[in-house]
N, C-alpha and C positions, 0 to 999 in steps of 0.2 A: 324786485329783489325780495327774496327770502330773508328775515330777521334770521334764522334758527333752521341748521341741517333736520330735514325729516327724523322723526321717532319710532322705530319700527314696532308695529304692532302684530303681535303672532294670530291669527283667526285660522278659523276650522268651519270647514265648510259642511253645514246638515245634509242629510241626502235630498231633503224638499231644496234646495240651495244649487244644489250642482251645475246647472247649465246657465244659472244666474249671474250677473256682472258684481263684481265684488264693488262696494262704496268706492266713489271716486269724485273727482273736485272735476267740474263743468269746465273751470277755466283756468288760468295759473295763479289769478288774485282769488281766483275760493277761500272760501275761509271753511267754509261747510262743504262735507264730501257728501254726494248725493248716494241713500241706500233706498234698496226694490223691496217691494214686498216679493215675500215666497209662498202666497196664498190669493185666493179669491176670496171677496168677501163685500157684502153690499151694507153699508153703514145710516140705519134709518135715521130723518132727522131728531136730533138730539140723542141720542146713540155715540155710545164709543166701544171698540174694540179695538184689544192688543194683534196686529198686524205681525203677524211672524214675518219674521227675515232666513230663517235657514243659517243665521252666523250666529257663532261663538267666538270669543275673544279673549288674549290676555294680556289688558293692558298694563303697560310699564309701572311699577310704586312709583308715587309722586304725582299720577296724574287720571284722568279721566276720561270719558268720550261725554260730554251734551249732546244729548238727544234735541233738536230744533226743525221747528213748525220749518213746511215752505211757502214761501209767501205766494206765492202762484195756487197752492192751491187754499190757502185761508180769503184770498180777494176772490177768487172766481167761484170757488162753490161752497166755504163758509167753514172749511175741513182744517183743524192745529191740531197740535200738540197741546192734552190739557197741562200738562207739569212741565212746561216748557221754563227753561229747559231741563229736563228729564236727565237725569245722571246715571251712568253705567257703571259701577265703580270698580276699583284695579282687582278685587278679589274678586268678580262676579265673572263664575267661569256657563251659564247658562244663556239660554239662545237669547239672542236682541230680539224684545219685540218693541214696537211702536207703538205707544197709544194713541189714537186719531179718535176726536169728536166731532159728528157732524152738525156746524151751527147753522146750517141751511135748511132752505126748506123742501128739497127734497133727497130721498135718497142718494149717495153718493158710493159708487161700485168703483173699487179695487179691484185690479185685475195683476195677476201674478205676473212679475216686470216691472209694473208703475211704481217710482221713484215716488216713497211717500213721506221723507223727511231727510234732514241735514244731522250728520254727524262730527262735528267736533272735539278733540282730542285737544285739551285745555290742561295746565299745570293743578299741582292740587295744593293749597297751603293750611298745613292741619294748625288749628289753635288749641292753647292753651285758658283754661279759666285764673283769673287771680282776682279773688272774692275782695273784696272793697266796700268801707262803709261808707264811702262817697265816690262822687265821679268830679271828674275837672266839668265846670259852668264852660256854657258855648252860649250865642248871641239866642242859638235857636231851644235852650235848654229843653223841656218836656214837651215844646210841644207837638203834635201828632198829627194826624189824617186831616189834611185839608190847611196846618199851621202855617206853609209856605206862600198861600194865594192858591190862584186857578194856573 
């Protein structure tokens, strides 16, 4: 069962795009809709390239698309998302691309079709600043990188 009726999201379809499968969810607990690349492209190790998709989008105010790694291909050939996850935000009306880095050791070839990352479409909650010349004390106050254990 679904928490929440689907949020329809307007996309446009590039002409590199057209005979391509629009982003879609593998199964009905998906959380992440699976999108293709709309290009060829062989990605040397430690290399990243932006992977066009041939879509444009405009998503709803209030909320987002994350951009996410697939785990299938970061375990088997070493290939994420560096800014995972990656934000598409509701005014960005230009093409999706993908960033993919290769942490492998060798080449890893995209081909126009292969499903190269997860898109989810997340709520957005903008803050506000209120400047303070203190904070409320916690058990864990300042401390930082590593203050919790391993």
């Amino acid at each position: 069962m679904h928490s929440a009726d689907p949020v329809p999201v307007r996309v446009r379809r590039l002409a590199h795009n057209a005979d391509l499968p629009l982003p879609a969810y593998a199964t009905t607990g998906a959380a992440g809709m699976d999108v293709v690349a709309a290009e060829d492209v062989a990605i040397a190790p430690g290399a990243r390239h932006a992977v066009a998709t041939g879509l444009a989008m405009a998503i709803p105010p209030g909320f987002e698309i994350q951009v996410r790694p697939r785990s299938g291909l970061a375990l088997k050939h070493g290939v994420t998302v560096p800014n995972t996850p990656g934000t598409i935000d509701s005014d960005y009306r230009g093409e999706l691309k993908v960033i993919l880095i290769n942490h492998g050791d060798s080449t890893f070839v995209v081909q126009r079709g292969d499903r190269v990352a997860q898109l989810v479409l997340a709520p957005v909650t903008q803050a506000t600043w209120l400047e303070s010349d203190e904070l409320d004390s916690t058990a864990r106050g300042a401390g930082g990188f590593g203050s919790t254990g391993i």
